[in-house]
C-alpha positions as CSV (number, residue, x, y, z in Angstrom):
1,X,0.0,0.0,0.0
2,X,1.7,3.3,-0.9
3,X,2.4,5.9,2.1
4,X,1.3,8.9,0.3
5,X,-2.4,8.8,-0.1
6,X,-2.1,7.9,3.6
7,X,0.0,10.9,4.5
8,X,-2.3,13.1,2.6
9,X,-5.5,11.8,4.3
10,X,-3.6,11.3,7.6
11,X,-2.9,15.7,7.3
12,X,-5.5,16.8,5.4
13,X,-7.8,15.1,8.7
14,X,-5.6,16.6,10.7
15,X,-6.1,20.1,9.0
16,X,-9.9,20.0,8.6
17,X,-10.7,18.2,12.2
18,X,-8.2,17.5,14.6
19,X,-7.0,20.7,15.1
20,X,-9.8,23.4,14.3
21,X,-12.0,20.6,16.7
22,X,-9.0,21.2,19.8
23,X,-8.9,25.1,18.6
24,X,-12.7,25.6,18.8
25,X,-12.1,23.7,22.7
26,X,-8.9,26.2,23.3
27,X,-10.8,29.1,22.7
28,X,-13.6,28.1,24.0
29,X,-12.0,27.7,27.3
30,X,-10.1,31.2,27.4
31,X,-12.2,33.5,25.3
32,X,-12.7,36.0,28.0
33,X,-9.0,35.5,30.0
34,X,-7.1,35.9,27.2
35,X,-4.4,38.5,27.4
36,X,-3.4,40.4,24.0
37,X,-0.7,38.3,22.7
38,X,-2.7,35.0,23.3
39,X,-5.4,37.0,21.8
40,X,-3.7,37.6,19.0
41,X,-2.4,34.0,18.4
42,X,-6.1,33.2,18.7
43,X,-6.6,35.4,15.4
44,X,-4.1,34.3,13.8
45,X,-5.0,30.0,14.4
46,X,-8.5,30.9,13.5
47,X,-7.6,32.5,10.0
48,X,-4.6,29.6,9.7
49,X,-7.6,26.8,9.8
50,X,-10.6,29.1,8.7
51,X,-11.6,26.1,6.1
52,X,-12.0,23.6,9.0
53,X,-13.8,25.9,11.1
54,X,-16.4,26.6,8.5
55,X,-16.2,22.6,7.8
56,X,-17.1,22.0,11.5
57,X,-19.4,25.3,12.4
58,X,-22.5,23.5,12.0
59,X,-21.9,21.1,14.9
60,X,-20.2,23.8,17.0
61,X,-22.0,25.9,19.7
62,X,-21.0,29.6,20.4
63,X,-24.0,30.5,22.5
64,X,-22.7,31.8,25.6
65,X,-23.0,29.5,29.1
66,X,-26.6,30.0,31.7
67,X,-25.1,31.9,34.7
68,X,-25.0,30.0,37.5
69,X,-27.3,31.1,40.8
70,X,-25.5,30.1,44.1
């Protein structure tokens, strides 16, 4: 079996899922910690694997979290 069309599938998966999936947790996560140069790494990720995003928006929830009442 010929390693190429592996490696190709193995980082194009990578590309389109694996990371814009562990990206979307990240920011997720930090949105409103973040201090300006983590902020700005944040940009920059989300325009580096903008195609994945868009690929995995419709399964992905931005609505912000119920407060909690203690």
């Amino acid at each position: 079996m010929p390693i190429v069309p592996l490696l190709y599938l193995a980082v194009g998966g990578a590309y389109l899922v694996v990371l814009p999936a562990l990206l979307y947790l990240y920011l997720q996560r930090r949105w409103y910690t973040a201090r300006s140069v983590e902020r700005l790494l944040m940009y920059f990720f989300v325009f580096l694997l903008f195609p994945g995003l868009l690929l995995l928006s419709p399964l992905l929830n931005f609505r912000p979290q119920p407060r909690q009442m203690s």
